[in-house]
C-alpha positions in Angstrom: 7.9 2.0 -0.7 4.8 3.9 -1.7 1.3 4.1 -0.1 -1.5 2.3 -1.2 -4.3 4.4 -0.2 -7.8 2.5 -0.1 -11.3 4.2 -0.7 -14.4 2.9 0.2 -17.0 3.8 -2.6 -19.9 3.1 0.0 -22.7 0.8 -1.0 -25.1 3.0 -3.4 -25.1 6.0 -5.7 -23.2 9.0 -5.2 -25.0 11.0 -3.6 -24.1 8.5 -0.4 -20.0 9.3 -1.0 -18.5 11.8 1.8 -17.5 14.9 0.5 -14.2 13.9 1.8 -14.0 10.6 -0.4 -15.8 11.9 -3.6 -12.9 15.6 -3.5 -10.0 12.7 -3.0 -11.5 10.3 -6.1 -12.1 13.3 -8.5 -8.1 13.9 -7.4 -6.9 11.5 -8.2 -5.3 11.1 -11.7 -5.2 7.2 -11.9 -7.8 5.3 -9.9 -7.7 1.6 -9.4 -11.3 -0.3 -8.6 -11.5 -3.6 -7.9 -14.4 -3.8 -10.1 -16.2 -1.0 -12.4 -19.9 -2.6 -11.5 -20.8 -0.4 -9.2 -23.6 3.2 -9.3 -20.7 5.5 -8.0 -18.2 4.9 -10.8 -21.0 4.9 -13.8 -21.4 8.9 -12.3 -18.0 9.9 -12.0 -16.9 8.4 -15.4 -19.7 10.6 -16.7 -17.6 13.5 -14.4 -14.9 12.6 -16.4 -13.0 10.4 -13.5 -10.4 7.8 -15.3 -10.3 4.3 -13.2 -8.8 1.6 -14.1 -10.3 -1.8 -12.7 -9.6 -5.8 -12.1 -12.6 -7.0 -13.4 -10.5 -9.4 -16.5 -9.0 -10.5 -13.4 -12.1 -12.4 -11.9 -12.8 -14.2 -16.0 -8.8 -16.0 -15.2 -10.0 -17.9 -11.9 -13.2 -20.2 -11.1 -12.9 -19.2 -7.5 -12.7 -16.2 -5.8 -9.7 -16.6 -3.3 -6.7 -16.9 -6.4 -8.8 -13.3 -7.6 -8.5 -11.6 -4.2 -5.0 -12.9 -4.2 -3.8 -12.1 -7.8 -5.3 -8.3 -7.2 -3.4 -7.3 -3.9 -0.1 -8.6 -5.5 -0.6 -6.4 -8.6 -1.5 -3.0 -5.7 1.6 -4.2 -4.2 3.7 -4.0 -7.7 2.4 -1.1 -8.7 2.9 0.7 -5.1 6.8 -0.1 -5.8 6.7 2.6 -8.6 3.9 4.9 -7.2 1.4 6.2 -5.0 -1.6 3.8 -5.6 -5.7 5.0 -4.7 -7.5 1.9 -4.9 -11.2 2.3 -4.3 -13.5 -0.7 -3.3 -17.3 -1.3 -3.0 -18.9 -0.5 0.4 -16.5 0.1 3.4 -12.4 -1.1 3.1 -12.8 -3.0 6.1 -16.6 -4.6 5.6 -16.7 -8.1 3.1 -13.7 -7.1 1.6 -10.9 -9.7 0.9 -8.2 -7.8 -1.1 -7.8 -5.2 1.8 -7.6 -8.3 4.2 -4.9 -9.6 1.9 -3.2 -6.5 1.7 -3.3 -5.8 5.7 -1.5 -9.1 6.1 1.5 -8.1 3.4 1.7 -4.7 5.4 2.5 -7.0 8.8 4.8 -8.6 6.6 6.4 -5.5 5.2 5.9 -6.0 1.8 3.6 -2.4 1.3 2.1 0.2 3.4 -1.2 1.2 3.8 -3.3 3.9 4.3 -7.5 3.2 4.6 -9.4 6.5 4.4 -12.9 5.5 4.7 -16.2 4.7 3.4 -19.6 4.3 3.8 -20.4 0.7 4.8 -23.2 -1.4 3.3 -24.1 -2.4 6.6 -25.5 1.1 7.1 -27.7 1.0 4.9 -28.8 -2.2 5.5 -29.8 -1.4 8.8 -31.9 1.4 8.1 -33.5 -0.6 4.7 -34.5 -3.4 7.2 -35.5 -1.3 10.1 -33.3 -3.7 12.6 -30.6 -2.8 15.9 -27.6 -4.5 15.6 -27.3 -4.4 19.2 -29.7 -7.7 19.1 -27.1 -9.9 18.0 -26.0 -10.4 14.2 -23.9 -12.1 12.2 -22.5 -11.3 8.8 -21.6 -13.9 6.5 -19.8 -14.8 3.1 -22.1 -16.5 0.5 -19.7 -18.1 -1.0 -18.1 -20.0 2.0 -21.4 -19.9 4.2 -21.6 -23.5 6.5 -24.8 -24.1 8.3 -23.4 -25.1 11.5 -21.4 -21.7 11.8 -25.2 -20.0 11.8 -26.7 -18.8 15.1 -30.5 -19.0 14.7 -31.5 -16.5 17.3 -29.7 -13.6 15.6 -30.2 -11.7 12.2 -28.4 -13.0 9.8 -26.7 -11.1 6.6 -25.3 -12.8 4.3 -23.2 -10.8 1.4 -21.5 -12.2 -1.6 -25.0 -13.2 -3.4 -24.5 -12.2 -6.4 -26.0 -14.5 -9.2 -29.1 -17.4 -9.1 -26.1 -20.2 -8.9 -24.8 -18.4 -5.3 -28.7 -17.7 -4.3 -28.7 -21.2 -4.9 -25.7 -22.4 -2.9 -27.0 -20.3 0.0 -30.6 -21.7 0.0 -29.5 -25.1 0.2 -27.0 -24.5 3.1 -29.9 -22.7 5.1 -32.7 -25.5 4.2 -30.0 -27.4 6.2 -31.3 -25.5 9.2 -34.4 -23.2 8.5 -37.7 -24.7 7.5 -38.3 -24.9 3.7 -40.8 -22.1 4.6 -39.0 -19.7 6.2 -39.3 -16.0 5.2 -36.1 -14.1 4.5 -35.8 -10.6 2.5 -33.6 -9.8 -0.9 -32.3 -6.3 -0.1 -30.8 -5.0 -3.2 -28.7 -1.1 -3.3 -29.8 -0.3 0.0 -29.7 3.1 0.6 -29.8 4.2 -2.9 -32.7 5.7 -4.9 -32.3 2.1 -6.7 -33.1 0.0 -3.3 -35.5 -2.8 -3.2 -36.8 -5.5 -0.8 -38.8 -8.4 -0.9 -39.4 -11.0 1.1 -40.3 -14.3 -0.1 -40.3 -18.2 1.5 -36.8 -19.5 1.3 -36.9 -22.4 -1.6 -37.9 -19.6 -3.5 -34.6 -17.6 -2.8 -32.9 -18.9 -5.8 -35.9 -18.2 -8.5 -37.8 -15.1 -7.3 -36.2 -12.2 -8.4 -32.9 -11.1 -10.3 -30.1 -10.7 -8.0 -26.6 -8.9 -8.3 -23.2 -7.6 -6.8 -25.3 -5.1 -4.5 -27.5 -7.4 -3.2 -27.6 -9.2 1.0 -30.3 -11.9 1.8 -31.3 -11.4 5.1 -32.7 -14.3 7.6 -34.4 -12.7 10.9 -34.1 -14.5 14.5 -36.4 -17.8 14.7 -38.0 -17.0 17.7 -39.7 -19.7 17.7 -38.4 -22.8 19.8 -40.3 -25.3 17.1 -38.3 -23.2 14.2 -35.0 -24.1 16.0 -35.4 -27.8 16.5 -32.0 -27.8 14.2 -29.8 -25.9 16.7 -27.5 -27.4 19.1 -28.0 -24.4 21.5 -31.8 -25.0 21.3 -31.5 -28.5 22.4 -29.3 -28.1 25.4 -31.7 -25.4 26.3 -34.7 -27.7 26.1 -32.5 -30.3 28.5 -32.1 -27.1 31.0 -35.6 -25.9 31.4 -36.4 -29.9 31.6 -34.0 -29.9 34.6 -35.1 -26.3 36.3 -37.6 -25.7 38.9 -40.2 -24.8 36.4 -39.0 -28.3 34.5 -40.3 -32.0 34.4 -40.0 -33.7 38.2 -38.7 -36.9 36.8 -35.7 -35.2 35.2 -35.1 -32.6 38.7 -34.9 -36.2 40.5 -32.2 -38.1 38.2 -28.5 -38.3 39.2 -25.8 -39.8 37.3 -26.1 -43.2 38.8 -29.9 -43.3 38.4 -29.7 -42.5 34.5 -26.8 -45.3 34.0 -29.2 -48.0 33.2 -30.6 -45.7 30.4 -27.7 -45.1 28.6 -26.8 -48.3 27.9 -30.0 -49.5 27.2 -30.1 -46.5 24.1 -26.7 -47.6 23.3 -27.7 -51.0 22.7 -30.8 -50.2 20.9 -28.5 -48.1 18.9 -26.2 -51.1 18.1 -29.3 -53.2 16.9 -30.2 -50.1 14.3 -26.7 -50.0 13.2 -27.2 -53.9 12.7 -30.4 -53.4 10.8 -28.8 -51.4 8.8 -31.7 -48.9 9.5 -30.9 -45.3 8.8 -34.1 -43.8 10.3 -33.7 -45.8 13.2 -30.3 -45.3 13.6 -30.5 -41.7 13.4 -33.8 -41.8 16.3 -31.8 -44.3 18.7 -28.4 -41.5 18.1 -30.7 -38.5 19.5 -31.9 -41.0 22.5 -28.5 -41.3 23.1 -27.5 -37.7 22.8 -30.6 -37.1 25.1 -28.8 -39.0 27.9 -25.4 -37.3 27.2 -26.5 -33.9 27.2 -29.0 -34.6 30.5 -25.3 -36.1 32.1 -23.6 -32.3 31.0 -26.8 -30.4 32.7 -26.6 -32.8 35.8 -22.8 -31.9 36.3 -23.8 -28.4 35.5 -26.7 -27.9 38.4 -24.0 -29.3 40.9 -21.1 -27.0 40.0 -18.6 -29.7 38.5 -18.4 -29.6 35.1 -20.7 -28.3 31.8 -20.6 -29.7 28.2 -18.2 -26.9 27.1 -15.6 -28.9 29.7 -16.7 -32.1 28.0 -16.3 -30.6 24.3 -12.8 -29.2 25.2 -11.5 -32.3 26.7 -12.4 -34.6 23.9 -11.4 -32.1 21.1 -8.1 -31.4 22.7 -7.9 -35.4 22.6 -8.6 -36.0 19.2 -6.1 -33.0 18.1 -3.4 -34.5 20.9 -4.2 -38.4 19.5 -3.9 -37.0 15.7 -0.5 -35.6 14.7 -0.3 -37.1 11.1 -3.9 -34.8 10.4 -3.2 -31.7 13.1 0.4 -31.8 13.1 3.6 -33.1 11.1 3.8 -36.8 12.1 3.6 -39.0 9.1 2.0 -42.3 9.0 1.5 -45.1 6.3 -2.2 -46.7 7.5 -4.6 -47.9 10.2 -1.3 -49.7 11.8 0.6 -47.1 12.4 -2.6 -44.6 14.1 -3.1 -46.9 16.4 0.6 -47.2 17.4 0.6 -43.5 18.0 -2.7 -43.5 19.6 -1.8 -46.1 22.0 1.8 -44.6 22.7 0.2 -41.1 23.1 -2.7 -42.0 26.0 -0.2 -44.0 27.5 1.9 -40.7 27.6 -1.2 -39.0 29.1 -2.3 -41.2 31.9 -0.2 -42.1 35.0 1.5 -45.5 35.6 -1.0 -47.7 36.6 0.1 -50.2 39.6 -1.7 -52.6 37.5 -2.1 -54.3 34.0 -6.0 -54.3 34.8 -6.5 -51.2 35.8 -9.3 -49.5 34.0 -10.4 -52.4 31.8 -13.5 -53.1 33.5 -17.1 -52.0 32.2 -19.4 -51.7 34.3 -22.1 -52.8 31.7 -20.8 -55.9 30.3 -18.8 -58.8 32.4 -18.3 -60.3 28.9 -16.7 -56.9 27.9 -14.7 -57.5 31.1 -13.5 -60.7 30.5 -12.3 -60.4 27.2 -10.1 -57.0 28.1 -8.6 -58.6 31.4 -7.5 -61.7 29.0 -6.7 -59.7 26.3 -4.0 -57.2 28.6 -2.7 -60.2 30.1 -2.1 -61.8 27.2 0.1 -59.1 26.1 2.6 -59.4 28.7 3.0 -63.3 27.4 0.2 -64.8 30.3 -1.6 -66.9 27.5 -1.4 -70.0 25.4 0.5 -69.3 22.7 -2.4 -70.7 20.2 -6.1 -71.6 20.9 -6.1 -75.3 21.3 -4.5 -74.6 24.6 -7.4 -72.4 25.0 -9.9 -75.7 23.7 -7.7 -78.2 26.4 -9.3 -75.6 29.3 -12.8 -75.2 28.0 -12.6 -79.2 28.0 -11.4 -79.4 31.6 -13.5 -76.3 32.9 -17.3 -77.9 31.3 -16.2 -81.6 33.0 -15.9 -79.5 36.4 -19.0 -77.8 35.9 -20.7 -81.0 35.0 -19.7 -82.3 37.9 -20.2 -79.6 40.4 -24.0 -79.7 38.6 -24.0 -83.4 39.6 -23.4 -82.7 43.3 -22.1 -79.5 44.3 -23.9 -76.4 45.9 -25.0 -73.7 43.8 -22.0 -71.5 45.2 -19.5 -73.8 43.9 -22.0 -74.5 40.4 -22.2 -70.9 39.6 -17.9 -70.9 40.5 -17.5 -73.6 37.9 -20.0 -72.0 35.8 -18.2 -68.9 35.9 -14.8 -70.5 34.7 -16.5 -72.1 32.1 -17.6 -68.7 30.2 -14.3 -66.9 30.7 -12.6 -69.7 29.0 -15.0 -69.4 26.3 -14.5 -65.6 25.9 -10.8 -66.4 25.9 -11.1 -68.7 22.8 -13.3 -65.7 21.2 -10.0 -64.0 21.6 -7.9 -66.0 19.6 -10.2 -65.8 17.0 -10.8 -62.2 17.4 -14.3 -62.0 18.5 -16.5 -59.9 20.3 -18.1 -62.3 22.9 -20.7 -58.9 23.5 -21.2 -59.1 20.0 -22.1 -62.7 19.3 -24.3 -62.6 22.5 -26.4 -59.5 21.2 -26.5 -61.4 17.9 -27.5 -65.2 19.4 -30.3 -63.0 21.4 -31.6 -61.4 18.7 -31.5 -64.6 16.8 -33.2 -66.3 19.4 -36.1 -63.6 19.7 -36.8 -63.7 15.9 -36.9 -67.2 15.7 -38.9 -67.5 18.9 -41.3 -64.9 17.6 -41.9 -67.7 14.4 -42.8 -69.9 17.0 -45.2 -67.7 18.4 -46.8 -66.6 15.3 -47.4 -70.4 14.4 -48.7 -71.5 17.8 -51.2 -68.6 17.5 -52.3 -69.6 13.7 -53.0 -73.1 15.5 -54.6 -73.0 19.2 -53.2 -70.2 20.3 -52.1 -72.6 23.5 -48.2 -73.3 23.8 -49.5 -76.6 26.2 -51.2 -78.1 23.6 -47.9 -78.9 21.4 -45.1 -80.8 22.3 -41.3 -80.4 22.2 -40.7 -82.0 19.2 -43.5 -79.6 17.2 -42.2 -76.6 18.5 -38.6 -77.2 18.1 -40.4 -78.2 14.2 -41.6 -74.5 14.0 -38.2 -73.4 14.7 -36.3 -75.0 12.7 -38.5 -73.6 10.3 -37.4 -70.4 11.2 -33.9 -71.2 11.3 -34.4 -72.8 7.3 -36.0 -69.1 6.6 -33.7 -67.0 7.9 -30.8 -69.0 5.9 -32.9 -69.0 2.6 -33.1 -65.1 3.5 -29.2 -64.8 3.9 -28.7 -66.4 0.3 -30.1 -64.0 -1.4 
């Protein structure tokens, strides 16, 4: 097995190449290149240096990772018959995918390598942009760039821009983050005679100047707080200064038993959005309830128990755990069969419980109660076997609470009263419905009609006590015929 050896060809003209590297490319009688589009080889094929490169390669493929992929395996080939020099733009070991593909046939045994160098890009870079990397920066592909992976507060290089269609791609994947506004330079052959910079706003990355293999956008740190309103880090930051000494009072105060009432407040105003169907809402009422989750992580935090990286590890090692057919090799045919696996799986994690009921109380909804208590117990055959037994008890349980409303105390009314509305949430059961859902929905049916009612006393007296029962409950059945005319449609 033969040595490949891999050059770096640094990131401008020639007169950047190490002695070192430009004695071992004038060498060497067969050069490969992964691509002939680059200042160093234009000069030493006027030297008379013979280099053969990949570059039909890249016109077989629409994506770059089958190229990367298709030129390692031919180094590998050739390296079978001969000692191979394969020289690549930059540094070996900087943005560069072939060597990273041929690293990992060398673990596997399939060639041996031998990486002598190179001036790095990043070099260059640094000096052309007058920035320390000891600040904090990140260095990123172009062409497989996300926005979430970006961390605002560092500089930010990003490589593999090479056309107006990837300047593109990269602008719209930063506008997911950065202001439309937001200055960031085009640095093209740093280092080189050739080298040019120019900083323009970012939605005028993708049209303000010609762009090629040799050219890195660069995005500076948004020092500002209001510049990094879409960062996750900024946000919990905001929570913790809120919390601090320096912070609001209000927030230093809460505990998590005084913020309880809070959450589910948002998370019923959240519910109504969702039932609006109103995306801006929805998407305001989903940050009021983020607000309370992430003050809940700080409060744990500022007592020493917990902090929202224990809360993001324990429910992303839950989903992974409660997901073998998408993070392992169980296989499943639908819905029926995740939740068979989900159910089997937490039951798996959690300890025998000494009873049926345990843990299917919430706190914020007896209805919610109710209907899980009735709905475990019916699963171990303590039900009616259809709902008209469930119809026979609502019977009996309203003539008891009639009569206890005809002459019992108010302990033994609000007893009967209580019987009353778990049998009704039991028949909601056979018929599988939310009893927390149809009361949200009868209250918010009630308050718009009621709000008719309202608007038409007020276009008449204005005075509730001058109309009677029979022309208010007019007005709202007018309501009622309007909100049915409205569902038609």
């Amino acid at each position: 097995m033969n040595t490949i050896h891999v050059i770096g060809l640094g990131a401008g003209d020639l007169n950047q190449l190490p002695l070192g590297v430009y004695k071992k490319l004038k060498q060497t009688e067969k050069l490969y290149v992964r691509t002939a589009d680059h200042p160093v080889l234009t000069e030493l094929a006027q030297e008379g240096v013979v280099f053969s490169s990949f570059d039909a390669v890249y016109e077989k493929h629409d994506t770059f990772e089958p190229v990367y992929a298709e030129i390692a395996e031919a180094l590998i080939t050739l390296s079978r018959e001969q000692e191979v020099v394969y020289a690549v733009p930059g540094h070996p070991l900087v943005a560069e995918q072939t060597v990273q593909n041929l690293i990992e046939a060398e673990k596997n045994g399939d060639c041996r390598l031998s990486i002598e160098g190179g001036h790095s890009f990043l070099d260059a870079l640094f000096g052309a942009l007058r920035i320390d990397p000891i600040e904090g920066f990140q260095l990123v592909d172009g062409t497989e760039m996300k926005s979430d992976h970006l961390n605002m507060t560092q500089h930010i290089l990003i490589a593999q821009v090479y056309d107006s269609f990837s300047a593109s791609e990269v602008k719209l994947t930063l506008m997911e983050k950065y202001p439309d506004d937001y200055p960031v330079t085009i640095v093209t052959a740093a280092g080189s005679e050739a080298e040019s910079l120019r900083t323009v706003p970012l939605y005028e990355l993708d049209r303000s100047t010609e762009v090629n293999n040799l050219t890195t956008v660069y995005v500076p740190p948004a020092k500002d707080r209001m510049q990094r309103l879409r960062e996750w880090q900024t946000f919990r930051d905001i929570i913790a200064v809120l919390r601090s000494p320096e912070g609001c009072p209000w927030d230093r105060e809460q505990t998590h038993e005084s913020l309880s009432p809070y959450l589910i407040e948002e998370a019923h105003e959240l519910l109504q959005a969702i039932r609006e169907e109103d995306d801006e809402a929805v998407a305001e009422e989903l940050g009021d309830v983020l607000l309370q989750i992430f003050l809940h992580a700080q409060i744990g935090q500022d007592n020493g128990y917990f902090q929202l990286e224990d809360v993001l590890e324990a429910v992303s090692a839950k989903m992974i755990r409660r997901h073998p057919h998408v993070f392992g090799d169980v296989e499943v045919t639908g819905s029926k069969d995740v939740l068979t696996n989900w159910q089997a799986i937490k039951a798996e994690e959690k300890p025998a419980s000494s009873s049926l009921l345990e843990g299917q109380e919430r706190f914020s909804s007896s209805l919610m109660t109710s209907y899980n208590y009735q709905k475990k117990a019916a699963k171990v055959g303590f039900s009616w076997p259809d709902a008209e037994g469930a119809w026979e008890k609502f019977q009996e349980e309203l003539q008891e609470f009639q009569a206890e409303v005809a002459k019992g105390s108010k302990d033994r009314q609000l007893d009967e009263l209580g019987d009353l509305l778990f049998t009704l949430v039991n028949i909601a059961r056979f018929f599988e419905l939310s009893p927390e859902e149809a009361m949200l929905q009868a209250n918010q049916k009630f308050q718009q009609r009621f709000s008719y009612v309202e608007k038409r006393v007020t276009e008449g007296t204005g005075d509730f006590s001058d109309y009677t029962l029979e022309q208010l409950d007019k007005f709202w059945n007018e309501a009622k015929l309007m909100a049915r005319k409205e569902e038609d449609k």
